[in-house]
N, C-alpha and C positions, 0 to 999 in steps of 0.2 A: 370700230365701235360707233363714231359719230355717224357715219354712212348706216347703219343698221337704225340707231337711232331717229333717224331723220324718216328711212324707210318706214318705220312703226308709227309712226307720229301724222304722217300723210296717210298712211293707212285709216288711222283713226278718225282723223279729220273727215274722210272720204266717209267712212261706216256708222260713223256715232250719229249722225241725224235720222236714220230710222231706229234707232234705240228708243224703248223706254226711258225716262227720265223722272227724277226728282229731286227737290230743293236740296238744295245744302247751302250752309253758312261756313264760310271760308275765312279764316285768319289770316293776317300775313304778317311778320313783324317786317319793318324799314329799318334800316340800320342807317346812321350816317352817311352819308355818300352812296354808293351803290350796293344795288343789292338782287338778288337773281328771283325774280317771282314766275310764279305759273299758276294760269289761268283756267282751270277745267270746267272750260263753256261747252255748250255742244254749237252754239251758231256765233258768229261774229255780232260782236257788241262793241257799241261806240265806249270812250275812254269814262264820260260822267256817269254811264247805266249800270256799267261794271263797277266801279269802285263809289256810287250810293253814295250814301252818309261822309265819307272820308274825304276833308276839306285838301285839296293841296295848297302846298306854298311856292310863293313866287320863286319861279328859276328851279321849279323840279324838274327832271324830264323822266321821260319814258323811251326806249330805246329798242329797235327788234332788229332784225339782220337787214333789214331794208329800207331804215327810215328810223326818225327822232320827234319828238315833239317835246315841247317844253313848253310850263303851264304860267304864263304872262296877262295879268288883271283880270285873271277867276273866265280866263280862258284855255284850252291847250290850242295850241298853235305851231303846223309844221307838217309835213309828210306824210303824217301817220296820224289817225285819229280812232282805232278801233283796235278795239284785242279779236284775234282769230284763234278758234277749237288748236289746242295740239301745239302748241308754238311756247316757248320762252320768251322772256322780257323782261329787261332789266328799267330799275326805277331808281333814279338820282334824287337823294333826300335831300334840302337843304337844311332841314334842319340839325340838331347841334346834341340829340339826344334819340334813342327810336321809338320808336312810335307803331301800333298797332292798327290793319287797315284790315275792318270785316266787312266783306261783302255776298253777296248772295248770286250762286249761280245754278246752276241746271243741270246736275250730275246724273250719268245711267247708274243704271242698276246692276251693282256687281257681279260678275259673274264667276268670278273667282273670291275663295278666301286665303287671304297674303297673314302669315303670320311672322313675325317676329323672332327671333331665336335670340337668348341671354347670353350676349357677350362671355367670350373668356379669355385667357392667357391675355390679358392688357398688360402692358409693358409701358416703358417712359413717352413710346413713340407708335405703338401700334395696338392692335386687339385684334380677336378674330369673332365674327360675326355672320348670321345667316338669317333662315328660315325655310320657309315653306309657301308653296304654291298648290292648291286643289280647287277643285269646281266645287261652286256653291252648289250647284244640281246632280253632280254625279255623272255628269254627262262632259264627253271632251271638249276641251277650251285649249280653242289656239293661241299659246303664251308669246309674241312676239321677245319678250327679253325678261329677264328676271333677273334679279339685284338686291342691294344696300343703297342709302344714299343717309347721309350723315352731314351736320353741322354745329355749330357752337350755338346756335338758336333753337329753339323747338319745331318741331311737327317741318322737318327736313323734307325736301321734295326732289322730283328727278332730276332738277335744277341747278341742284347744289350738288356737293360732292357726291362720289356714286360711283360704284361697281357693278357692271355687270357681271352674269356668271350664268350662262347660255340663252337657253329657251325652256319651253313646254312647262309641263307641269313637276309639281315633287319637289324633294330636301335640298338646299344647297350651302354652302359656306365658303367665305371672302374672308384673306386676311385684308384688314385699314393697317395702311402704314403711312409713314410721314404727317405722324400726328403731334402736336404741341407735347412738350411737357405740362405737369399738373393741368392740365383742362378737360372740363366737362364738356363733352359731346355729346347729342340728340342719333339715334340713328332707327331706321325703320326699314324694314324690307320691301319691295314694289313688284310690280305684272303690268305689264304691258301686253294688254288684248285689243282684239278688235272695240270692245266696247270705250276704251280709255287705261289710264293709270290706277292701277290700285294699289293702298298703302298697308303694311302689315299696323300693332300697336309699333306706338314708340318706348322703346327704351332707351336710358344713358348711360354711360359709363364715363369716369375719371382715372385719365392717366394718371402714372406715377410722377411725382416729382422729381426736376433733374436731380440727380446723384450728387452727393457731397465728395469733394475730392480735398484732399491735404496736400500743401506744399514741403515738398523736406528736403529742397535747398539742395536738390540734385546736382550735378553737372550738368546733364542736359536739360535741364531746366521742368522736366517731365511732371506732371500731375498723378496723385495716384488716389481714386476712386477710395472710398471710407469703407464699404462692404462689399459681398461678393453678389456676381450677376443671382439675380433673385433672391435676393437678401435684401432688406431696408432698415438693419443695423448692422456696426460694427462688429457684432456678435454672431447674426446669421449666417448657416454657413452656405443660405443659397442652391442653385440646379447644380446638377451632376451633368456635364457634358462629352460625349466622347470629341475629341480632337478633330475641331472642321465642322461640327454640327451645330448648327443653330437651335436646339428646342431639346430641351434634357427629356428624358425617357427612363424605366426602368429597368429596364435590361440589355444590358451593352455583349455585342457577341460579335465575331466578323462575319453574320451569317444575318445583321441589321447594320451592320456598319454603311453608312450612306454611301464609302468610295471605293468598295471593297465588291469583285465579282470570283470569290472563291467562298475558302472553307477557314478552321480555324487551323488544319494544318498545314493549307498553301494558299493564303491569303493572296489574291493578285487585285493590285491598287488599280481604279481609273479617273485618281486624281491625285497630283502631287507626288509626281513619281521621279525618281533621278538616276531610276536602274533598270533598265528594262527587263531584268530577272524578277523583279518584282511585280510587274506590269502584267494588267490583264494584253495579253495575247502581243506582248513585249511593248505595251503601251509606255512612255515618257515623255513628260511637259516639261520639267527642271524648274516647276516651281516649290518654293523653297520657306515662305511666306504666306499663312492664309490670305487671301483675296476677301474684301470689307463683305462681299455675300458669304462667305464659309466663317467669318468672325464671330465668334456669339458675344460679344460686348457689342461691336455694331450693330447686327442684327434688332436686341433689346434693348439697347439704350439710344443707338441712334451715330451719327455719323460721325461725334464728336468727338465719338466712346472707340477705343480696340483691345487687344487683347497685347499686352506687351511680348516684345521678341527676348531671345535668350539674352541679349548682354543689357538691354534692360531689368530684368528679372538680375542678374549681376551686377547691374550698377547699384542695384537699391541696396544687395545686403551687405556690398564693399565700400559703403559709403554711410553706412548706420551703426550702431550699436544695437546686438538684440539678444532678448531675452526671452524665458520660458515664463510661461505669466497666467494668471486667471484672470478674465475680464467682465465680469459683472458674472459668474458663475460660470463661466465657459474656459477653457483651456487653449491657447493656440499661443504665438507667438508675437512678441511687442518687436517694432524698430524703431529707434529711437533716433533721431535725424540731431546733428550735431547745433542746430539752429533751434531746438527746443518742440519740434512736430514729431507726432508718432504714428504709427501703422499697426493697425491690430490684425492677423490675418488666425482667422482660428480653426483649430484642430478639429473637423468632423469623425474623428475617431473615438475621441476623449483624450485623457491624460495618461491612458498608460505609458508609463517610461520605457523607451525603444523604442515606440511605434514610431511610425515617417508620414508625412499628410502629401498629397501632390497638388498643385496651381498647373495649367496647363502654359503656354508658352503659346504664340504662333508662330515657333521657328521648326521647322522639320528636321528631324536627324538625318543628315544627307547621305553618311554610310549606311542607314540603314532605313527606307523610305516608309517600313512599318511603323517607325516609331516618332516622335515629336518629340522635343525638349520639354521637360516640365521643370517648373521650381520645387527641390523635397525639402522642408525641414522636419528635423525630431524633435523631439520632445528631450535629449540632451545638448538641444541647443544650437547643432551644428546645422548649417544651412548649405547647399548649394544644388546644381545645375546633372541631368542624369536625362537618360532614356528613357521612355513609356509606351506602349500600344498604342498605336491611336484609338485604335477599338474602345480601349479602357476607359471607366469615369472619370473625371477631374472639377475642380473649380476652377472658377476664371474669375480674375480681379483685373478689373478693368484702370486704363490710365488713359492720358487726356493730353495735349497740349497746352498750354497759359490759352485763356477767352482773348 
């Protein structure tokens, strides 16, 4: 990625001074300490010409792959005294708050239009995001690289965080992952052509906030999540997951099953097998345990988060008291932890007496490799531990470790 980027970038540098060109006015915010800027000159400019009006402070520097200067009595002084077309640079804030630096450079004229696409599926720790790339002319434009790049500041650049996701022209979309809880992030789509960087609008989006978990005085000391994965109350009943899948869907079959290369009357597994009669083309791994990428608590909450094993799902409900219960209008069932904590886990069924609800487990039924342990209780109160499809829906209630 950085080798292509580099490549693109020398390209630029090399093509953009027989471009047309026009003013622009450039923002930049500084953050405390450092901070990643880019320059879209088309010719090399000394460090006072480019940043105009914007006074620095003693002991700032400016930093490039090849050199440092730092700005000592309303002089820069050191190595480096110019910004060059195409290049990164990082700038050391002394100050103690951020601060806004607009200056005016010499931009071509776009020759591509970068649009933006509106975030979706955000979660505690990710989103997924795109856009589009087309010629402003109608005419083919060579797309060196095309992406997202995202930050917790505004008008993000190729600078900061960033995905690429090929070349050329047309539709694309990027999951962001390993993002903060509850935070607002800027993100905007980009093109990289012969002419320079182009930026789609900006949009933002805010994660969810981390998850509320109760203590209930377990033996293993274990945390357990207050609602279910897509859910942000104790009442919600949250995604429908088949067993092993990270993103709920609406129709669960073994003819969609992500690990599944048959039918639904001889299903042959290509993950999580421990019998080679069951195995695509007598395939077996003997694992036994989803893996934190087949987790959907890690997946959408983050690395913190999993999906509890079977004798977990046993420890909780031979160590509570529980009952059949309505919770703010909803029907599912209370546990009542001997230390005065409770667990609402509720019934997407509703209350009919006899029905059974299922929690998914991440422990696999090892007699039998189609199926996964899940948690069932009824609605006459009895609880415990049974066989399920993987194919099939379930919820997932996520549990945690002590912080």
């Amino acid at each position: 990625m950085n080798k292509l980027r580099m490549i693109a970038m020398c390209l630029f540098a090399m093509m953009v001074t027989s471009l047309s060109v026009k003013a622009q006015e450039v923002t930049i915010t500084l953050m405390p300490g450092w901070t990643w800027i880019s320059v879209p000159i088309t010719e090399v400019q000394d460090f006072a010409t480019t940043l105009g009006s914007f006074t620095p402070m003693n002991g700032d520097i400016i930093k490039s792959q090849w050199g440092n200067a730092s700005y000592t009595n309303g002089q820069w002084r050191g190595n480096i005294s110019q910004f060059y077309p195409g290049y990164g640079y990082m700038y050391k804030s002394t100050r103690t708050m951020p601060v806004t630096m607009t200056f005016n450079v010499q931009q071509p004229d776009p020759q591509v239009i970068v649009t933006t696409a509106e975030p979706t599926d955000i979660t505690t720790n990710s989103a997924t995001c795109g856009g589009s790339v087309t010629s402003s002319s109608g005419d083919y434009v060579f797309v060196f690289l095309r992406g997202i790049c995202w930050g917790t500041t505004p008008n993000p650049t190729f600078n900061d965080n960033y995905m690429e996701v090929g070349s050329g022209l047309g539709n694309f979309t990027v999951s962001m992952t390993n993002l903060a809880y509850g935070t607002t992030y800027y993100v905007r789509a980009f093109a990289v052509t012969p002419s320079g960087t182009f930026y789609g609008e900006e949009v933002s989006i805010s994660t969810i906030d981390e998850p509320d978990y109760v203590d209930l005085g377990l033996p293993s000391g274990l945390l357990w999540a207050t609602c279910n994965i897509g859910a942000t109350t104790p009442e919600g009943y949250g995604y429908n997951f088949a067993w092993g899948e990270t993103q709920p869907k609406n129709y669960f079959g073994w003819d969609n099953y992500k690990y599944c290369n048959g039918n639904g009357s001889d299903p042959k597994l290509t993950k999580y097998c421990t019998d080679s009669n069951y195995g695509y083309n007598g395939y077996i791994d003997n694992l036994t345990i989803l893996l934190p990428e087949d987790d959907a608590a890690t997946a959408n909450w983050g690395s913190n988060w999993r999906m509890p094993n079977k004798e977990e799902w046993q420890e909780l409900y031979q160590n509570t008291s529980y009952t059949w219960t309505t919770q703010n209008g909803v029907c599912g069932q209370l546990f009542i932890a001997p230390n005065g904590n409770s667990l609402f886990l509720p019934a997407p069924g509703g209350c009919d007496f006899g029905d059974y609800w299922l929690y998914w487990s991440s422990s696999l039924y090892i007699e039998d490799p189609t199926l996964a342990w899940v948690f069932i209780f009824y609605s006459e109160q009895s609880s415990n531990m049974g066989g399920n499809y993987r194919n099939w829906p379930g919820r997932v209630r996520a549990v945690r470790s002590a912080p």
